[in-house]
C-alpha positions as CSV (number, residue, x, y, z in Angstrom):
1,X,98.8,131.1,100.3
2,X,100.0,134.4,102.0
3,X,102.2,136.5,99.2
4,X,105.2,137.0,102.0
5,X,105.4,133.4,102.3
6,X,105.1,133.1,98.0
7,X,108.2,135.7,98.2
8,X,110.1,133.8,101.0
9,X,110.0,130.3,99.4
10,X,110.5,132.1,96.1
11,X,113.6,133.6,96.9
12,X,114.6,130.1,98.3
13,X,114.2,128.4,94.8
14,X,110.8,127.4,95.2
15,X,108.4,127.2,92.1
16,X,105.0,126.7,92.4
17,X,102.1,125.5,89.9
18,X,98.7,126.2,89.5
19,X,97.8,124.0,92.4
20,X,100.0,125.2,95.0
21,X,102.1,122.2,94.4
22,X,105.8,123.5,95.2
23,X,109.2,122.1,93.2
24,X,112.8,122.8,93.9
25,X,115.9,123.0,91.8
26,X,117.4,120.2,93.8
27,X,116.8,116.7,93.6
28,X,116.8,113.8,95.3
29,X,117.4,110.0,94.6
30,X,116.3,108.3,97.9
31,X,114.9,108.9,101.6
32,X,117.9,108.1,103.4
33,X,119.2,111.7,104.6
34,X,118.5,112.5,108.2
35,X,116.1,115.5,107.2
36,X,113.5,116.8,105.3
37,X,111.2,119.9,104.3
38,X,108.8,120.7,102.2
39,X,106.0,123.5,101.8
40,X,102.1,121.7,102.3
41,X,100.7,125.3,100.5
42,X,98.5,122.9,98.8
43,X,96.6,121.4,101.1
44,X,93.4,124.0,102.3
45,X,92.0,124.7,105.9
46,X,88.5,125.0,106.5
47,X,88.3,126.1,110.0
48,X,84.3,125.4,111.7
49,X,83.7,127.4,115.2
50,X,80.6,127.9,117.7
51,X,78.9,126.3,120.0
52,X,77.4,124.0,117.6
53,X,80.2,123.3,115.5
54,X,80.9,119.6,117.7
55,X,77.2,118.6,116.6
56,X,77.1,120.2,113.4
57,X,80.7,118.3,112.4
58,X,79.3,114.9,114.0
59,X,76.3,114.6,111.6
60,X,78.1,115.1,108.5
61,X,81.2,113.1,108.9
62,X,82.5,109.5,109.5
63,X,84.2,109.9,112.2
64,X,83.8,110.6,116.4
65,X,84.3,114.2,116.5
66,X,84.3,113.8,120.1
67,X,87.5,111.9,120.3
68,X,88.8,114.7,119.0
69,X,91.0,117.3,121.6
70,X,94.2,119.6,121.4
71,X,96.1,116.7,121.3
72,X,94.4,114.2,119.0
73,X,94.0,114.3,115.4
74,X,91.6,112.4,112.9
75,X,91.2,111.4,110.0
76,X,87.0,111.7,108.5
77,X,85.0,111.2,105.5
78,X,82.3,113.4,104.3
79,X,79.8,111.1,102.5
80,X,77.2,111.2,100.3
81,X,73.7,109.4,100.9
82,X,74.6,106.9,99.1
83,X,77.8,106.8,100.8
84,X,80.4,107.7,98.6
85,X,83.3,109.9,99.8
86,X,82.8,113.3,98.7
87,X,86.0,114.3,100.6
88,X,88.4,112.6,103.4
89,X,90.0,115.6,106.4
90,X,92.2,115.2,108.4
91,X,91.1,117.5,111.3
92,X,92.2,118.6,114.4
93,X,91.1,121.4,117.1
94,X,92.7,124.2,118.6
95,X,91.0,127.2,120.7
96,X,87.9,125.6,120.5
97,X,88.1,125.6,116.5
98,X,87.9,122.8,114.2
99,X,90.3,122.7,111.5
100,X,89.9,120.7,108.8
101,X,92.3,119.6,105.7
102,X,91.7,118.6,102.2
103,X,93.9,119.5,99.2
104,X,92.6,123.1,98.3
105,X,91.4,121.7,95.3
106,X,88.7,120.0,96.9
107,X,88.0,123.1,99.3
108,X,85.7,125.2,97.9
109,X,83.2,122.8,96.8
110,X,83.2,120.6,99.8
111,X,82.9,123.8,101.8
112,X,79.7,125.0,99.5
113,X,78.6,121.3,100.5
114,X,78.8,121.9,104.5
115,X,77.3,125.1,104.6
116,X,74.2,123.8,102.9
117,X,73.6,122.1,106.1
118,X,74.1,124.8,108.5
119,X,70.5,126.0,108.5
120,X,70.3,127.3,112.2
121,X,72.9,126.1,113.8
122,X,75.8,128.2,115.7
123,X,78.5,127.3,113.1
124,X,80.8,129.2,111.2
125,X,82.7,127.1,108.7
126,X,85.7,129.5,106.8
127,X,88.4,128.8,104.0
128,X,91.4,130.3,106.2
129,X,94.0,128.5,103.9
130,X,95.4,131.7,103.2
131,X,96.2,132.6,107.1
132,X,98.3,129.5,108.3
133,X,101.1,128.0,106.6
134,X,101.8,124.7,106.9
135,X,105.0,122.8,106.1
136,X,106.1,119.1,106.6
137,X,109.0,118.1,108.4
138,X,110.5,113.9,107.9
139,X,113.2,111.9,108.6
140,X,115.8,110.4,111.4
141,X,116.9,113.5,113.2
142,X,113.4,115.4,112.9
143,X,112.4,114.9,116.4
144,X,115.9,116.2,117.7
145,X,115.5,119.4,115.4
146,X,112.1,119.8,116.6
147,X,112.7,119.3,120.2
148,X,115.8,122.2,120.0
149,X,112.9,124.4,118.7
150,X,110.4,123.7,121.6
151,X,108.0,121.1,120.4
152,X,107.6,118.0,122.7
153,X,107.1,115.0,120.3
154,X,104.0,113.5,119.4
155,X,104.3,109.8,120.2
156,X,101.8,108.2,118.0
157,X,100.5,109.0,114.4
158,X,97.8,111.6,114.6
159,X,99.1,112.9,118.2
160,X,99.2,116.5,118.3
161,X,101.2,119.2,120.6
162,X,101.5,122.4,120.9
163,X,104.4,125.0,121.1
164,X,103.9,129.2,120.8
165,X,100.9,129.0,119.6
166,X,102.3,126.4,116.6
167,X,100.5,123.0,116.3
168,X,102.9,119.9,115.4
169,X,101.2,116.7,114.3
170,X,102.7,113.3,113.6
171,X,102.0,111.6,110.5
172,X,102.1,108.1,109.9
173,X,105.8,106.8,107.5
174,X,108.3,104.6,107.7
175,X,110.3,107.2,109.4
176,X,109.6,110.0,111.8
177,X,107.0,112.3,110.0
178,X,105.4,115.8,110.9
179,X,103.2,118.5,109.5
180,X,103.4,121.9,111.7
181,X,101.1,124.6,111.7
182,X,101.3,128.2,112.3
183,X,102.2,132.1,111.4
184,X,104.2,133.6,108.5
185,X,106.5,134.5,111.4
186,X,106.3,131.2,113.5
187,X,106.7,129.0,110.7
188,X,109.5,131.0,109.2
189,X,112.2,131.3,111.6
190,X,111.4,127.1,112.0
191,X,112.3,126.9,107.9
192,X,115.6,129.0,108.5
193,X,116.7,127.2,111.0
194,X,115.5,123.1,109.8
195,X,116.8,124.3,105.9
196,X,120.6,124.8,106.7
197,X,121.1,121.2,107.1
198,X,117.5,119.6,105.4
199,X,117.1,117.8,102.4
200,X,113.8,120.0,100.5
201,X,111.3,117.7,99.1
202,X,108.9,118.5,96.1
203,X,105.0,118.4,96.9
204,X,105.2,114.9,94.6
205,X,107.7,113.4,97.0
206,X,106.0,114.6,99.7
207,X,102.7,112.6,98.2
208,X,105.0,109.7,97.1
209,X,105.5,109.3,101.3
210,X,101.7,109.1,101.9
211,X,101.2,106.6,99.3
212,X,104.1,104.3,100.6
213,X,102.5,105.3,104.4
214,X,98.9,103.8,103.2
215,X,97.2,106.9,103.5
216,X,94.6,107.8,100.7
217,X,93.5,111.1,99.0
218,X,90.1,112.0,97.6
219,X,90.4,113.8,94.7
220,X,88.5,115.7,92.2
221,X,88.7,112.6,89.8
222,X,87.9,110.3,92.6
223,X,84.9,111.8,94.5
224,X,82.0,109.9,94.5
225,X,83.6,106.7,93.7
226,X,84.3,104.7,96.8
227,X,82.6,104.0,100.2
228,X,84.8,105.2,103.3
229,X,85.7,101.0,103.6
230,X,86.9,100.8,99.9
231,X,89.9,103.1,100.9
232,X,90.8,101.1,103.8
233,X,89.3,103.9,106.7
234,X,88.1,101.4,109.0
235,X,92.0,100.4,109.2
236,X,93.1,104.1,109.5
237,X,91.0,104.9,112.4
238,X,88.6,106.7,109.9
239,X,85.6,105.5,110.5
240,X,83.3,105.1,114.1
241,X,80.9,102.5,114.0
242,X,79.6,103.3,117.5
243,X,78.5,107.0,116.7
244,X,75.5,108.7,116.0
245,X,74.1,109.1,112.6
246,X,75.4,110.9,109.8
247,X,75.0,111.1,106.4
248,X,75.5,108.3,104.5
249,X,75.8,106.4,107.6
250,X,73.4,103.8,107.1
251,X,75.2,102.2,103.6
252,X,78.4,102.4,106.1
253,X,77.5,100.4,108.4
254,X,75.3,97.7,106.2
255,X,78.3,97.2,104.4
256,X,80.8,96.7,107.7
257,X,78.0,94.8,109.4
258,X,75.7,92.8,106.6
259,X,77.6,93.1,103.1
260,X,81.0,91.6,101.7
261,X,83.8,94.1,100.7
262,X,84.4,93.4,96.9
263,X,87.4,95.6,97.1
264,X,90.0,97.5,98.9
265,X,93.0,99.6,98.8
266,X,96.3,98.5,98.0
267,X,99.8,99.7,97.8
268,X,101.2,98.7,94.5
269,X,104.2,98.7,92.4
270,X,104.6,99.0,88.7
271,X,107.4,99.6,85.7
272,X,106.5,102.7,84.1
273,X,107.6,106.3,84.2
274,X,104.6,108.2,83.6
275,X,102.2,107.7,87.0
276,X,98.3,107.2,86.1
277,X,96.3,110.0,87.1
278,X,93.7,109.6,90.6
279,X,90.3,107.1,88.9
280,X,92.4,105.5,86.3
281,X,90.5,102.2,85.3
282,X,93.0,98.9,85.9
283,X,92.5,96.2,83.5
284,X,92.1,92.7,84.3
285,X,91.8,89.4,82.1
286,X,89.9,87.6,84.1
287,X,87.7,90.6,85.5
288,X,83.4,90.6,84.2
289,X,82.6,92.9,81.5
290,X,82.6,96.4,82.0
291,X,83.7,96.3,85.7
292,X,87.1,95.9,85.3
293,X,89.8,95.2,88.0
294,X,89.9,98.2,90.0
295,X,90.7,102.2,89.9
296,X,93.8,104.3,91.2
297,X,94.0,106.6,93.9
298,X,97.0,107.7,93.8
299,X,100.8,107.8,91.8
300,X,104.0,109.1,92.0
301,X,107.0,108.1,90.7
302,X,108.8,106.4,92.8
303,X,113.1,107.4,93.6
304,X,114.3,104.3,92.4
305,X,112.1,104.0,89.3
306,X,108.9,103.2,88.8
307,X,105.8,104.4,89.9
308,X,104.2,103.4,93.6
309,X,100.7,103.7,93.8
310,X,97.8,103.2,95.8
311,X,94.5,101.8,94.0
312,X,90.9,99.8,95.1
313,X,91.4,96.8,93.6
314,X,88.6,93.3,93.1
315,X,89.2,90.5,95.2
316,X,89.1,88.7,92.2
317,X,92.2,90.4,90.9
318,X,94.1,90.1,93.6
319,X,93.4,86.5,94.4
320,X,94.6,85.9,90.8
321,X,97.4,88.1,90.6
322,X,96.0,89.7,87.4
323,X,95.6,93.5,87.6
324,X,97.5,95.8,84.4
325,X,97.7,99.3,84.6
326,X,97.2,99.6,80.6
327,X,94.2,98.0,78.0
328,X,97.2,96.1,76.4
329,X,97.7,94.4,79.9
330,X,101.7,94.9,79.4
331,X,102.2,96.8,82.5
332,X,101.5,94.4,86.0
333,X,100.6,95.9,89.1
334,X,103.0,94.3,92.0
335,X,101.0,94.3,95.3
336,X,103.3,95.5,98.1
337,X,102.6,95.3,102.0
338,X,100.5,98.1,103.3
339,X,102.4,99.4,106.8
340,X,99.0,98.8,108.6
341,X,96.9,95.4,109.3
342,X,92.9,94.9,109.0
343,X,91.0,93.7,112.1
């Protein structure tokens, strides 16, 4: 994260922890306000450019690169062989450059992990984290505020436009959502004008509207553990079936086309004020010995109390309406309905 922009946020009552994760002195006790902001500092960019770059990205990740233009986003899995999700980007393009996002936790390995595969090919893949700043933008009168700045408005989640050389894209949420993308300069004289009359969201609420939205995180606790299915891709427009091969492709696709899903991702309620941290077991009283009833994904505490969640959770479990978040089995998971459907 660019010092100026530590400095400007700073001097604006921002705090930030070790993981980029930005707080403010104010709080807030709903979503109902007509406007939002928050800094994104913790997410990471890997940006991947030359004439290769297209191919290069298509045999590593989940997803039709292809489909992807300056006004299309996507969400893509990098996999392992055995086709566990190392990491899940969203990416997009721009000046024939392929930007992808992870939380900068997750960067420098994953990157490490790409460039092993390079060999000859004419790709460069760079952390430029550090040179764009990214904030997010929610709520009822966002499109209004963003249309007075220039934008035109993304219709659909993962649409993308473009404005001075600033990208805009539309997240998926309840209410309107956006993440925009540019300069120290750009993105600055955006904050100053949206803060006068915005709500400013902590990183943690920021997360708690992806979890509610159905949208998963791989995380440093959680790589390796699930198959792109297991976190409900196939549903998020996360996965292509119809592409070429990539790695860990083949367990992909027996799974979609030959295999039975044991377990998805859920969006989940429960009482308790201290959120479970990303691969948290669930217990189960009904679940076999030593597989218990599922792992979490995600947690935040939610504004009214509570913590929502996201987790992969058994079949069994679910169909039985037994899943704990503690050994003692005192604290019940409530399943809630996920914003998306399943073919």
């Amino acid at each position: 994260m660019p010092n100026n922009w530590i400095e400007f946020l700073t001097e604006s009552g921002a705090s930030f922890n070790e993981q980029q994760e930005v707080s403010f002195k104010q709080s807030i006790n709903s979503f109902s306000d007509e406007l939002y902001l928050t800094d994104l500092s913790y997410l990471g960019l890997l940006e991947a450019k030359g004439e290769d770059s297209n191919t290069f990205l298509q045999g590593q990740l989940t997803n039709d690169i292809s489909h992807i233009n300056s006004s299309t986003s996507q969400l893509s899995g990098l996999c392992t062989p055995k086709g566990r999700l190392r990491a899940l980007f969203s990416i997009h393009s721009h000046n024939e450059k392929f930007y992808l996002q992870l939380p900068k936790s997750m960067l420098e390995a994953n990157l490490k992990r790409l460039k092993m595969f390079v060999m000859m090919s004419k790709v460069e893949l760079t952390d430029i984290s550090d040179e764009l700043i990214k904030i997010g933008i929610a709520g009822t009168s966002a499109e209004k505020i963003l249309v007075g700045f220039g934008f035109s408005i993304p219709e659909k989640s993962n649409d993308v436009s473009h404005y001075n050389n600033t990208l805009l894209i539309r997240l998926s949420g309840q209410h309107p959502r956006f993440e925009c993308i540019g300069s120290f300069t750009q993105i600055k004289g955006l904050w100053q004008k949206i803060q006068a009359t915005a709500q400013l969201l902590d990183t943690r609420h920021w997360k708690l509207l992806d979890i509610q939205a159905g949208i998963p995180t791989v995380q440093s606790e959680t790589q390796e553990s699930f198959i792109p299915q297991m976190l409900n891709l196939q549903a998020l427009n996360g996965i292509n079936f119809k592409k070429g091969c990539y790695t860990g492709q083949e367990i992909v696709a027996r799974m979609q086309y030959l295999g039975k899903l044991k377990r998805r991702m859920y969006l989940a309620h429960c009482e308790t004020s201290n959120p479970p941290l990303p691969g948290q077991e669930l217990y189960s009283k009904t679940a076999k010995s030593g597989q218990g009833a599922g792992h979490i994904v995600d947690a935040q505490i939610a504004l009214k109390g509570g913590t929502d969640l996201l987790a992969v959770i058994t079949n069994d479990a679910i169909e039985n309406n037994d899943i704990f978040l503690d050994e003692a089995m005192a604290i019940p998971l409530m399943i809630q309905e996920l914003p998306y459907t399943f073919e």
